[in-house]
VONUBA-634285 format. One record per residue: x, y, z of N, C-alpha, C in turn. Coordinates in steps of 0.05 Angstrom, whole numbers, plus 5000, padded with zeros to 4 digits. Example, Ala and Ser with C-alpha at 12.3 -4.5 7.8 and 13.67 -1.06 7.14 Angstrom:
BEGIN
526448865156524649105156526449345156/525749555142527349795143525850015157/
END
This chain:
BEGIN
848145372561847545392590845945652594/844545682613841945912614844646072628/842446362624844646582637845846532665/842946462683843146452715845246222719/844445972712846945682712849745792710/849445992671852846132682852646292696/851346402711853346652727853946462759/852246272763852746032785854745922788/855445852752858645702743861045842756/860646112745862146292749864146342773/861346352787861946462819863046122835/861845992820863345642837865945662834/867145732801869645672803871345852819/870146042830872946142853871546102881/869645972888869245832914870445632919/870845532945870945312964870245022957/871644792951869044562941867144542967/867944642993866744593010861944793005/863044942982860445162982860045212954/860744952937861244952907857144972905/855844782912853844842904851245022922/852445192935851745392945849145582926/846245612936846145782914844545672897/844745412892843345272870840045112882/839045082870835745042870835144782850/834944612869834244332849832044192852/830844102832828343952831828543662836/828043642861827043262867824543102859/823643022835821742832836822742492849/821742482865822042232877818842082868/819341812867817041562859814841602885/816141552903813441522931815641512950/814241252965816041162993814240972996/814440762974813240442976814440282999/817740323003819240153012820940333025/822140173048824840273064826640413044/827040223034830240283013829540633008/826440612994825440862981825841133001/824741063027824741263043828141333054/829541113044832541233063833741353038/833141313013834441372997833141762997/830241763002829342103000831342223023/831542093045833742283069835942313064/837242113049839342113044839642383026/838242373011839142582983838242872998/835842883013835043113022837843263048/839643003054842143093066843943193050/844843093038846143123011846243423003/842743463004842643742994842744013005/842643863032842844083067846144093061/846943953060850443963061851944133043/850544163022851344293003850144562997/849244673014846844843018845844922990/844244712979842544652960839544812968/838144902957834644842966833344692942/833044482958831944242942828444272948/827544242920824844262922823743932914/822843872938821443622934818943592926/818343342912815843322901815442992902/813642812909812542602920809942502895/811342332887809942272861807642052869/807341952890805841692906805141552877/807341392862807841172848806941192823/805541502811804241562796805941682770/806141572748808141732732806842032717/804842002715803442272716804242512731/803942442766804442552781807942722777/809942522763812542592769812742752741/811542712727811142922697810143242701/808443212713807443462724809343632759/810643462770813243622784815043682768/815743572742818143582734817043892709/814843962709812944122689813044392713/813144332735813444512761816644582765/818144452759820244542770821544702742/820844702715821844842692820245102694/818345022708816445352705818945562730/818845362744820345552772823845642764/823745472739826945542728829445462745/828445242757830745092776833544972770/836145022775839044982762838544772753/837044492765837944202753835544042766/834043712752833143632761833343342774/832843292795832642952800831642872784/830342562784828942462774829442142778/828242082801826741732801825241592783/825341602764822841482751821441312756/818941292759816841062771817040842744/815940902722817440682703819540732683/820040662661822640652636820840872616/818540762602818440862583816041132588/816041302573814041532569815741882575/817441812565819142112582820142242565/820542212543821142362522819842652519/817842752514816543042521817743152534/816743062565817543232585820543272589/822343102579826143082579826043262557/824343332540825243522516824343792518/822343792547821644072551824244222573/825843972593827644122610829444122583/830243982569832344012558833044332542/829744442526828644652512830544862540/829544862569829945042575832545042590/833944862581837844852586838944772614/835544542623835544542655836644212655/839044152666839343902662838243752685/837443442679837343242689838343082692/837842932726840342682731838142542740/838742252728836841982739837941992767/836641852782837241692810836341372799/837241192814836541042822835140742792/834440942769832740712761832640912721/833240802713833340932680831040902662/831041042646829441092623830141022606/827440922585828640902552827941152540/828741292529830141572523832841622509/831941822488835441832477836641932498/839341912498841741902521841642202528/841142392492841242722495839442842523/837842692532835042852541835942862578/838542712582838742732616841442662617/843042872634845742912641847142562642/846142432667847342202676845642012690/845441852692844241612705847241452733/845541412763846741372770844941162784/846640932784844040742790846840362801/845640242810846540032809847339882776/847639682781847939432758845339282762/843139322757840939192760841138952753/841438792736842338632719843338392730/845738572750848938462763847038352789/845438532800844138372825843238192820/839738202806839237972789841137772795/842537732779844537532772845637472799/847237572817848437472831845937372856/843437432859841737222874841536942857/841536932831840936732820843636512832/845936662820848636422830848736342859/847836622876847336512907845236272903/843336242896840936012897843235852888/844235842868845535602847846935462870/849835612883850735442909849235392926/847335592939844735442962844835242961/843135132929841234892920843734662923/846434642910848134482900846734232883/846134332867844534062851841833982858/840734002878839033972882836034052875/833633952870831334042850830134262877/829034452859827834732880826434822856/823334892857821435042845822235332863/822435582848822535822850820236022850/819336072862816536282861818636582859/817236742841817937082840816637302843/817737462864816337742863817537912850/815537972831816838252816815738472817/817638692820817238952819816139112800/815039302804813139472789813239412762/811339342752810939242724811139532703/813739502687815439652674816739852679/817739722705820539842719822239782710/824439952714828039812707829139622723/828639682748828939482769827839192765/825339272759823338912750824338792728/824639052713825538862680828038742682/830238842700833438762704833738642726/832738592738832838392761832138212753/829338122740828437802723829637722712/831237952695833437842669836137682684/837337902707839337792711839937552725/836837502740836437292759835937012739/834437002715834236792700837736762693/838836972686841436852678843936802691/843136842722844036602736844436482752/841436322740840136022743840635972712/841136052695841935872665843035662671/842435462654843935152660843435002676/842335092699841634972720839034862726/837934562705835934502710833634462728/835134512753834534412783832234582789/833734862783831835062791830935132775/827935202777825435232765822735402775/823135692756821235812771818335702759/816335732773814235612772811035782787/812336022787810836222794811736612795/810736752777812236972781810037212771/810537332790807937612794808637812808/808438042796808138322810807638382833/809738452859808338552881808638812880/809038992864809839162871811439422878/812839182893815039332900814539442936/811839302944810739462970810439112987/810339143015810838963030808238933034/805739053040803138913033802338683007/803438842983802738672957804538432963/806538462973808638202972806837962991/805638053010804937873023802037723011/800237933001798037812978799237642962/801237722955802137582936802937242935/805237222954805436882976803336842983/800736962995798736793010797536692981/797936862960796636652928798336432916/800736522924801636312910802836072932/802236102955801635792972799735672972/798335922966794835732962794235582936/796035762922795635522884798035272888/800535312906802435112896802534842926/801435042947802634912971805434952971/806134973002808234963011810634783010/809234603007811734333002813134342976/810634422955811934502935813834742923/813534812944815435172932818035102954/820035192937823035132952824835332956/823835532947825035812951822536072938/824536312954822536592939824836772929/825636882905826237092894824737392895/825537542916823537822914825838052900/823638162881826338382868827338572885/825338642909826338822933825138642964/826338742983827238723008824138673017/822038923019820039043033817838743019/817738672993815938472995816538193006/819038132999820537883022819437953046/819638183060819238243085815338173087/814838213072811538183077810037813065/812537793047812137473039812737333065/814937283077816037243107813237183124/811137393128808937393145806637153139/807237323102804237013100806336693096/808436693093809636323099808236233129/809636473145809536423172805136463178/804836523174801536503176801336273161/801536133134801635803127802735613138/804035643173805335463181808235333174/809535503162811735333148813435633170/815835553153818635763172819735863146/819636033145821336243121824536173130/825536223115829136153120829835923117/827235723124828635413126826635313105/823535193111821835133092822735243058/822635533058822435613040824535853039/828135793029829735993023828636293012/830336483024829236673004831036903000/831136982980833437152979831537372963/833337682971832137932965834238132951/833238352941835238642937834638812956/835938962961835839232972837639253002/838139013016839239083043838639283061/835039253069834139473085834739403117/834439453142834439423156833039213166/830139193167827738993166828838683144/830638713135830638373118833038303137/835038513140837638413164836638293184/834238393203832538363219831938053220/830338093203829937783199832437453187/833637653173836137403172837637433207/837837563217838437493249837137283261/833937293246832437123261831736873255/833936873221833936553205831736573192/829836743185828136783168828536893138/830936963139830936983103833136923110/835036883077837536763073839636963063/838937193041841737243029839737473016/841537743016839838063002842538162989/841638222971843838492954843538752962/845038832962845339122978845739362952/843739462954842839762944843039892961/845140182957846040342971843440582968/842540712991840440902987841641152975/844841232978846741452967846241462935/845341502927845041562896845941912891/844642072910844442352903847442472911/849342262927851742472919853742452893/853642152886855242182863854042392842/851042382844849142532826850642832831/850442912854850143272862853843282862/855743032857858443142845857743162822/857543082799857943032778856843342768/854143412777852843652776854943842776/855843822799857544082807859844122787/860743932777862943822755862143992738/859943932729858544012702858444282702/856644372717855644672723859044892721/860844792739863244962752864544882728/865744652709867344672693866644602666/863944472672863144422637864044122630/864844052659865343692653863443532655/862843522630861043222623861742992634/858842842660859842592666859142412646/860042202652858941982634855941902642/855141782619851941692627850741512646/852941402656852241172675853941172701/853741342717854741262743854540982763/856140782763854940602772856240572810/853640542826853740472849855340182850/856640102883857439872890854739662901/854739352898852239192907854239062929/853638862940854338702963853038562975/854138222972851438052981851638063003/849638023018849337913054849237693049/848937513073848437233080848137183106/846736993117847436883143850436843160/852436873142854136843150855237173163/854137383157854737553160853337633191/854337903199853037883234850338173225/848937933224846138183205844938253236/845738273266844238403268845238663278/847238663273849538903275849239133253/849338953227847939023193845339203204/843939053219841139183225841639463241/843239453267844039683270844839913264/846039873243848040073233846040223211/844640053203843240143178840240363191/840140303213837540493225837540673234/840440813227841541053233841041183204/840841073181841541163152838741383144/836441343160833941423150831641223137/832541003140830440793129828240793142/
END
């Protein structure tokens, strides 16, 4: 541990947990603010770090992994106690995780992991990517009840963790289930413009009659697929099911309005389990484990989404 970290340690363990991380200076690379989820999740953490009277130095990668290589190259020069880190995709991080590591500055994932030896970053705190995936797939499975449905997919940033674990967990489960059948699947993004390019192409290659549902790996392109159904004359919610991740405010919105059907809920809170575990570390030398895992939670129509919608537009989305 660098000198300054211990003499930080030091002075935590006979403070207050209320002023444990008092003092400390952390580096936020955040991805952008493609999506709701994205922007409630920066307030959230930027609270997080007011609370804890942190000075959090933010840095705005606008979706560029370059961009988040060179904050994270800024925040080792400035010698900062600990770093965020969103990653825009999985792989390429090795260097730069071996240059904070060189200077004893640890790192905590938010939200979305790396392939990387485990040595190179404190903890990962993130959902069950996988587990969502999967559980839109079994929601379609009861939707459908046997019934034949072609599947169109929006997928998220091409070699994301999110994109890669959400396809995976969503094929597996629909396993077994001949009925359903994806029959179209492409990159939006992750942004509610591309999502909507995206449906106006693939109504225009399949037609409407033929597509029986939409899988979006996040909320914000559902929300922009939604526009171009409804510009092709059909009704989102009914024509064409659709289920999402993220549970932003804007997809609640619209399931009030019978326009989408069922979202997994990604909590934007990532940065406090992150900024305990820190404090853990720093004040007693307790190693968290590598995987902090967040709670998911499906919505549905059955639920009173526009109450859901309320509550949630207080959060910073």
């Amino acid at each position: 541990m660098k000198l300054k970290s211990l003499l930080i340690a030091s002075a935590m363990m006979l403070a207050p947990a209320s002023v444990m991380a008092a003092d400390l200076t952390i580096g936020f690379s955040q991805i952008g603010s493609e999506s709701g989820w994205r922007a409630a999740e920066t307030t959230v953490t930027k609270q997080e770090a007011e609370k804890r009277g942190i000075d959090l130095k933010f840095a705005d990668a606008q979706q560029k992994q370059e961009n988040q290589i060179k904050a994270i190259r800024s925040f080792i020069a400035q010698d900062v106690d600990a770093i965020l880190l969103a990653p825009v995709v999985a792989t390429g991080w090795d260097e730069v995780l071996e240059e904070a590591k060189d200077a004893e500055i640890p790192v905590l994932l938010l939200d979305r992991t790396v392939d990387a030896s485990e040595d190179l970053y404190l903890t990962a705190v993130t959902s069950d990517l996988v587990h969502e995936g999967e559980v839109a797939g079994k929601w379609l499975v009861e939707e459908m009840a046997g019934k034949p449905c072609n599947v169109v997919e929006l997928q998220g940033t091409t070699g994301s963790s999110p994109a890669i674990d959400r396809k995976k967990g969503f094929e597996q489960g629909i396993a077994g289930h001949d009925n359903l059948k994806i029959i179209r699947s492409q990159t939006g993004d992750f942004t509610r413009s591309q999502g909507k390019v995206v449906m106006e192409s693939f109504l225009k290659a399949e037609g409407g009659a033929n597509i029986c549902a939409l899988y979006a790996h996040n909320d914000d392109m559902a929300v922009g697929a939604i526009q171009a159904i409804k510009e092709a004359g059909l009704k989102p919610g009914q024509d064409i099911k659709i289920v999402s991740i993220d549970s932003v405010p804007d997809i609640h919105l619209a399931m009030a309005a019978g326009e989408a059907n069922a979202t997994i809920e990604l909590t934007p809170n990532m940065a406090g389990p992150a900024l305990d575990a820190l404090e853990a570390y720093l004040s007693s030398g307790t190693t968290p484990p590598k995987w902090i895992q967040t709670e998911s939670r499906l919505y549905t129509l059955k639920d009173d989404n526009q109450a859901v919608y309320e509550a949630k537009k207080g959060l910073g989305y």
